[in-house]
N, C-alpha and C positions, 0 to 999 in steps of 0.2 A: 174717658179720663178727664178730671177736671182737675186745673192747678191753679195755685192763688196764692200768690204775694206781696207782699209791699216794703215800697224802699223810700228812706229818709231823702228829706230834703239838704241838701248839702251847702256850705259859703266858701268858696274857693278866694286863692289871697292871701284871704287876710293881711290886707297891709304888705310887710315886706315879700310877705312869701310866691310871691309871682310865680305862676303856672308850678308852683309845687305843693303850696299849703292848702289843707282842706278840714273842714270838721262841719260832722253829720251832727242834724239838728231833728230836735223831736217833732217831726214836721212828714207826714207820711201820703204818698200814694198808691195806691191799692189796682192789681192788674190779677186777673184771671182769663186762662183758658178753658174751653171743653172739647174735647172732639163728641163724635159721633152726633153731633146737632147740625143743623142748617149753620155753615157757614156766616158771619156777619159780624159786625162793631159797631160798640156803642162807648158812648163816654158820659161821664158828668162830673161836676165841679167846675175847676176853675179853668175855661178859654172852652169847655167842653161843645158849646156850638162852631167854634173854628177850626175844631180836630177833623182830621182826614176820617171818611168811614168807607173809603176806596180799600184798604189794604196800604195803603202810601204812608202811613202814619210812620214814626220813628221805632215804634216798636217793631212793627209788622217786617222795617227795613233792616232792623238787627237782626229777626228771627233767622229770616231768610240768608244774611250774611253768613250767621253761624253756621245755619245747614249747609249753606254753599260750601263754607272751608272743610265741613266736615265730607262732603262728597254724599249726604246724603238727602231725601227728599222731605219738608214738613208732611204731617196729616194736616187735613182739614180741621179748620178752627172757628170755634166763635171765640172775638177777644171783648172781655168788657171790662173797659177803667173809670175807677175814681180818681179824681186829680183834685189834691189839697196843693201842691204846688204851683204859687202861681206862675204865668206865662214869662219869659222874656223878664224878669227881676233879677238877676242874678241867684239864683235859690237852687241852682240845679236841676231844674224840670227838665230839660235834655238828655242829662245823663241817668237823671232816674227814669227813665224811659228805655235808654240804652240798658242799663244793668237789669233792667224787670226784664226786655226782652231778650238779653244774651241767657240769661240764667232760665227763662222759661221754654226757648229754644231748647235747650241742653235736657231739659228735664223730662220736654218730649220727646225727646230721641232716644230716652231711657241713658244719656249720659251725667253723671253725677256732676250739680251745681256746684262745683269747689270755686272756692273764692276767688284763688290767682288765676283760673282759668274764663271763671265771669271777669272779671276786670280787664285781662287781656281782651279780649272780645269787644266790651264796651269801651274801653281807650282806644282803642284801633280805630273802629268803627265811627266811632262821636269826634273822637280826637281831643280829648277835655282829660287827660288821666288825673290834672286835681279836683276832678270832680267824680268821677268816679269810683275813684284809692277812698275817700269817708263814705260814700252810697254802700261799697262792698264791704269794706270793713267795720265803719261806724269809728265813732272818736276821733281823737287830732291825728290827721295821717299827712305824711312825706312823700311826695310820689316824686320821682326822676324819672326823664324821657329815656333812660335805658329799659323800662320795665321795672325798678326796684320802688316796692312801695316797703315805709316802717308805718306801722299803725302803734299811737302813742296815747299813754292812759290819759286824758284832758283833766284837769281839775275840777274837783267835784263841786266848787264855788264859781263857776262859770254861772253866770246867768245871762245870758245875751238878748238881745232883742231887736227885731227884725224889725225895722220901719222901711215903709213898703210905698212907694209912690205911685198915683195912679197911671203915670205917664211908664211906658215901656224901653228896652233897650234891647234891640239886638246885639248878641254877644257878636259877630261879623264886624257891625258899624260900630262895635266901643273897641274893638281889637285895630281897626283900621286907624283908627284916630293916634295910635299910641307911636311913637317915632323910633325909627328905625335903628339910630344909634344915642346911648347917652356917652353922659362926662365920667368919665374915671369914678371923681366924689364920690357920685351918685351910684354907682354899681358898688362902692366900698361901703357909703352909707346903709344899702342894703342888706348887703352881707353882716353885716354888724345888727341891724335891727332885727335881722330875720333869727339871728342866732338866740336875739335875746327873745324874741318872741317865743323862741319851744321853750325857754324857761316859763316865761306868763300864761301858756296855755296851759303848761303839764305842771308846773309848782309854786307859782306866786304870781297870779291875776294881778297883783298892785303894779306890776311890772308894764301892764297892757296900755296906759296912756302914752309911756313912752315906746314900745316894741314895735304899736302899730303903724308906725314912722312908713314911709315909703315914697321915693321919686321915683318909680321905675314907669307906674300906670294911673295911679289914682287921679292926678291933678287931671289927665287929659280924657280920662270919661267924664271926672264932676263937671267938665266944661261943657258935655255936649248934654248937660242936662242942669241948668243954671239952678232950680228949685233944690236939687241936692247938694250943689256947690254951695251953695247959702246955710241950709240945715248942716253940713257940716264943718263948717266953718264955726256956726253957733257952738255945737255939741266941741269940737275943739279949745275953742277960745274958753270953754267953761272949765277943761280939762278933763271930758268928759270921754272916756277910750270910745274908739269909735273907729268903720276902714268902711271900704267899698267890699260888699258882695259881690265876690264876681266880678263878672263886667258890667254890674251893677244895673240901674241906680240904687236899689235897697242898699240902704247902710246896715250893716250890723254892728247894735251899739251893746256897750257893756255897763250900763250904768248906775249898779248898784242900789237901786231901788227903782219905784213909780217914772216912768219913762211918758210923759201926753204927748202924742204925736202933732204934730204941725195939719194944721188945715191941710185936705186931700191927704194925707197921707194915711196909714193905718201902722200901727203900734201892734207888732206880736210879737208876748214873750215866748221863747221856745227853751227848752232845756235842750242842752246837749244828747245825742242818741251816743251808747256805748257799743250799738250794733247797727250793722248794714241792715243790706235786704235780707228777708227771711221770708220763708213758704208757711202760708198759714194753714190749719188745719180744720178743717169746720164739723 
């Protein structure tokens, strides 16, 4: 049997939307199984010499979760990935890891990849559900830590674009840094930007300079990476929409035309994905 899929790159956040908002970007990694071959892993693209080829990799540890809750045992596998997402950016490489291996677990066991039941799996496991809710479903998605994800039509004048710094960020070290308790304000400010941002994502992008507003996170990651405090500080002050990917540093900016990246840095437009992962057929 061989299986092969690929799941979008994802920007969690966005601005107000802390540990809820997500949207899947045309930005794809590609994972395949086979049985009946010599066991083994291989990787290529992006961090592909740093990847585990033990079986310890993030996929390999979803697969085996999933079989474990299910009570039953994997076959023998050769796993081989492409990775267009990059490492430790905020971009989702974790969770599209997670969602390829909960949903290709599943597929080996001859149980049907449905969406709520991939996502369950990979949020559990990863612990990121706003990263996972756009990897599975695709477009602007709502995830709440009770399990309820909304997946939301994104407007079709989205053009974002992912500027990428060479420097890395563990999602661990930008979530440490973030404090423990805020002000009142500051949690009402949110709530109010955050509301207006599903308007700017799902029906007037003119809305996004002001939606992407947020005291909850942003300020105390752009801190521990001063090159991105500066670039966005610029892309602000120009009134240029703009938030932290993630727990960043990649900014994902919206800027309405020709975007030059900053020295070290790299400028990728991506379009919006209106689909998760999916099983390719060859």
């Amino acid at each position: 049997m061989r299986l092969e899929l690929r799941v979008p790159a994802t920007s969690a956040n966005l601005g107000p939307g802390f540990d809820c908002f997500g949207l899947a970007l045309d930005l794809w990694n590609e994972v395949s199984v086979e049985t009946g071959v010599e066991p083994s892993v291989s990787w290529k693209g992006e961090g592909a010499a740093e990847l585990a080829t033990d079986g310890s990799d993030l996929v390999h540890r979803v697969m085996t979760s999933v079989a474990d809750s299910l009570g039953r045992p994997l076959p023998a596998f050769a796993l081989r990935g492409l990775n267009r997402i990059p490492l430790e950016r905020g971009l989702g490489s974790s969770s599209a890891a997670a969602v390829a291996g909960a949903a290709l677990a599943l597929a080996l066991l001859g149980e049907p990849a449905e969406p709520a039941d991939v996502f369950g799996h990979a949020a559990r496991i990863e612990g990121h559900p706003d990263n996972a809710a756009p990897a599975v479903y695709g477009g602007f998605t709502i995830a709440l830590a009770e399990g309820i994800v909304r997946r939301l039509d994104p407007h079709p004048g989205l053009r974002p674009v992912a500027l990428i710094p060479d420097q890395r960020l563990p999602t661990a070290e930008a979530r440490r840094a973030l404090p423990d308790v805020v002000p009142r304000e500051d949690a009402v400010y949110n709530v109010a930007h955050g509301a207006l941002a599903v308007e700017a994502f799902t029906r007037d992008p003119s809305l996004l300079s002001v939606a992407l507003g947020d005291r909850l996170h942003q300020d105390a990651r752009l801190a521990l990476v001063p090159a991105a405090l500066e670039v966005f500080g610029t892309l602000r002050d120009a009134g240029v929409p703009v938030c932290v990917s993630g727990a960043g540093p990649t900014l994902l900016v919206f800027p309405g035309g020709p975007l030059e990246a900053p020295a070290g840095w790299r400028a990728l437009p991506l379009a919006v994905s209106d689909t998760g992962f999916e099983f390719v057929e060859r």
